[in-house]
C-alpha positions in Angstrom: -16.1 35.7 8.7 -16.7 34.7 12.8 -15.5 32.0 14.5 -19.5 30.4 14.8 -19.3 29.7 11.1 -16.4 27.2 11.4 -18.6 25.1 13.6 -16.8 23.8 16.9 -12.8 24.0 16.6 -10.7 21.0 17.9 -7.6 22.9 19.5 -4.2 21.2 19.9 -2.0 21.8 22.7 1.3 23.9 22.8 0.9 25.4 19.8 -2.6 26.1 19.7 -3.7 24.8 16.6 -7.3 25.3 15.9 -8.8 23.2 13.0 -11.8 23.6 11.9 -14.2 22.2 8.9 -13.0 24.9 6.8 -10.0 26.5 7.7 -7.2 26.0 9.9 -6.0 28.7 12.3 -2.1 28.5 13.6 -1.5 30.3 17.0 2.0 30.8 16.7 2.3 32.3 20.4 4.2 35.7 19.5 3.2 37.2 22.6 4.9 40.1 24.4 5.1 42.0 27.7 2.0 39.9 28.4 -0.4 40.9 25.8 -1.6 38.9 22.7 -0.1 40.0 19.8 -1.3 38.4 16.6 1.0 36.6 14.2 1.2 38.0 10.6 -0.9 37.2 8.8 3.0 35.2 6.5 3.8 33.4 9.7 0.4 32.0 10.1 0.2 30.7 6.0 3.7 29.4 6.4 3.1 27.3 10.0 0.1 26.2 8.4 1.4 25.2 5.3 4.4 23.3 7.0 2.0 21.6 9.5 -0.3 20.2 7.1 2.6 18.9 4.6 3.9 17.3 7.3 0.2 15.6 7.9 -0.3 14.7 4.6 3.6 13.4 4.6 2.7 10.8 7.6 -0.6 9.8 6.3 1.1 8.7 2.8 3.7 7.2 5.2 1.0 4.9 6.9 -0.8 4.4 4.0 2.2 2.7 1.7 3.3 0.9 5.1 -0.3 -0.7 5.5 0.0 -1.1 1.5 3.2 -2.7 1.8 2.2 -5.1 4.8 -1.0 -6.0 3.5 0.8 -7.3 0.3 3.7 -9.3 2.5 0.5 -10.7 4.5 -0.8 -12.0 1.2 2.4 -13.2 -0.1 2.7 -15.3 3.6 -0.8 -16.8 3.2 -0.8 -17.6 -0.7 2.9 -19.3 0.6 1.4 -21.1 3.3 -1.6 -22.3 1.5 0.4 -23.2 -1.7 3.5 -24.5 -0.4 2.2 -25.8 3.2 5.0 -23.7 5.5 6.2 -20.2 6.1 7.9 -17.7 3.1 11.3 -17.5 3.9 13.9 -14.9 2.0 14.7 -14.7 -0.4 11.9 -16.3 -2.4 12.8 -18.9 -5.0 12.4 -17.7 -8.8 10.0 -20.5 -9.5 8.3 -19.3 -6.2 7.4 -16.1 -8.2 6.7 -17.0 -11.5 4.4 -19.8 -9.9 2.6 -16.8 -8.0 2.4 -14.7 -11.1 1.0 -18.0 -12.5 -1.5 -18.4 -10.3 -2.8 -14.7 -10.0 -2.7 -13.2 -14.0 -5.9 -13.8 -15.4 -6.1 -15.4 -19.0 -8.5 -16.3 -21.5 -10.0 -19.9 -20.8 -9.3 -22.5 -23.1 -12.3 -24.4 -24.8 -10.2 -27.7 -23.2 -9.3 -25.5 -19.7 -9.9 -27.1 -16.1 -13.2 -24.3 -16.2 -14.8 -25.9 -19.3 -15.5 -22.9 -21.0 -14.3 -20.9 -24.1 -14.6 -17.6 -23.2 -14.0 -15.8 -19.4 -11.4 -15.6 -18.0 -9.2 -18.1 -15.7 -6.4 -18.2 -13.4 -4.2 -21.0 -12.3 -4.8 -20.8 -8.4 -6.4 -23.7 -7.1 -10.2 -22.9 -6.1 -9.7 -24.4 -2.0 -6.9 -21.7 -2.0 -8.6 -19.2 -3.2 -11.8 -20.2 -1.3 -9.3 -20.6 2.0 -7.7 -16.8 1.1 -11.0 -14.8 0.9 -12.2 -16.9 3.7 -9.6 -15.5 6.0 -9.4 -12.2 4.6 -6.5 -12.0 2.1 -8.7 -11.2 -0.8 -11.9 -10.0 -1.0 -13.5 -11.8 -3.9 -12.8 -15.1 -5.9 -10.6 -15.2 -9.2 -8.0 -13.2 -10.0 -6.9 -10.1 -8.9 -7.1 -6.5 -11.0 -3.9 -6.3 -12.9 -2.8 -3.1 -10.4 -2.7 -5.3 -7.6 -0.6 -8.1 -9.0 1.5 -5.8 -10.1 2.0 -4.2 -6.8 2.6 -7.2 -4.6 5.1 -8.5 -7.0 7.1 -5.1 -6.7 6.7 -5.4 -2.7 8.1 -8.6 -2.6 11.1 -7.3 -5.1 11.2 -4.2 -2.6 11.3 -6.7 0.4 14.0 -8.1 -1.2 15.9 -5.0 -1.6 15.5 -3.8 2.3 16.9 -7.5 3.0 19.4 -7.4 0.7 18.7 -10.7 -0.6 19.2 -11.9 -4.0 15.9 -10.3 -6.0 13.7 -13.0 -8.1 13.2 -10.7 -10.4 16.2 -9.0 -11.1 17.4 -12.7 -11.3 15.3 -13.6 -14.0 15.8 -10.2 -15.9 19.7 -10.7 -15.5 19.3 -14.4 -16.6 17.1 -12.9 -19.8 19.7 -10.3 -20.8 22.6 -12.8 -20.9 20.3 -15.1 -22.8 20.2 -12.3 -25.4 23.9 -11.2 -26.0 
């Protein structure tokens, strides 16, 4: 297989690393008395190998970061618009139970604020919902997919955690196994 089949390489500097649609090429520079001698053939795979893990290891890296800050910049707004000032740590356990309140998505009642029987409902008032996918914290009305709930309640326990503040919900799970003994 030539070179012209990759399409044009983009080449990296120092270590010549030549990436192409299709493969990539590692130039270790084992050179000699002047003249080019190639790598083998296990030096290449293992460069290769190390360079991409190493890609792959700072893209997950940005990606849970983004993740994790797009969830703290929800928890902020929904604060702001709910409570009327910043989130401050550590968050209140009524704080979290009121946002799980307003996000989980039940079954309307046949009495509810929506006035219907079946669909289903969340507690969040409509301006703030109307006021968060306005500015860009959600990106439709009603509640969130269960994943997503999910996950910004762990990033605000995890914030927690990196603050070492008191956890709301390792509060309320401590305060429900002393209930039980």
């Amino acid at each position: 297989m030539n070179a012209s089949n990759f399409g044009s390489p983009s080449v990296v500097t120092n270590r010549s690393v030549l990436s192409t649609a299709s493969a990539v090429i590692v130039d270790t520079g084992n050179y000699s008395t002047g003249s080019e001698k190639a790598a083998s053939p296990r030096s290449i795979a293992w460069v290769t190998e190390s360079e991409w893990v190493a890609r792959l290891l700072s893209a997950r890296f940005v990606k849970a970061f983004n993740e994790y800050a797009s969830a703290m910049r929800y928890w902020c707004a929904w604060y702001a618009a709910r409570y009327g000032q910043a989130l401050r740590m550590p968050v209140a356990v009524p704080v979290a139970i009121q946002f799980i309140v307003d996000h989980a998505a039940r079954k309307a009642d046949a009495d509810s604020k929506a006035g219907l029987s079946t669909g289903l409902v969340t507690e969040l008032p409509p301006d703030i919902d109307q006021a968060l996918v306005a500015n860009g914290y959600k990106a439709r009305l009603g509640a969130p997919a269960l994943n997503t709930l999910v996950h910004r309640i762990a990033v605000l326990s995890k914030a927690h955690q990196l603050a070492k503040a008191p956890n709301p919900g390792a509060a309320r799970a401590r305060q429900h196994s002393r209930q039980r003994r």
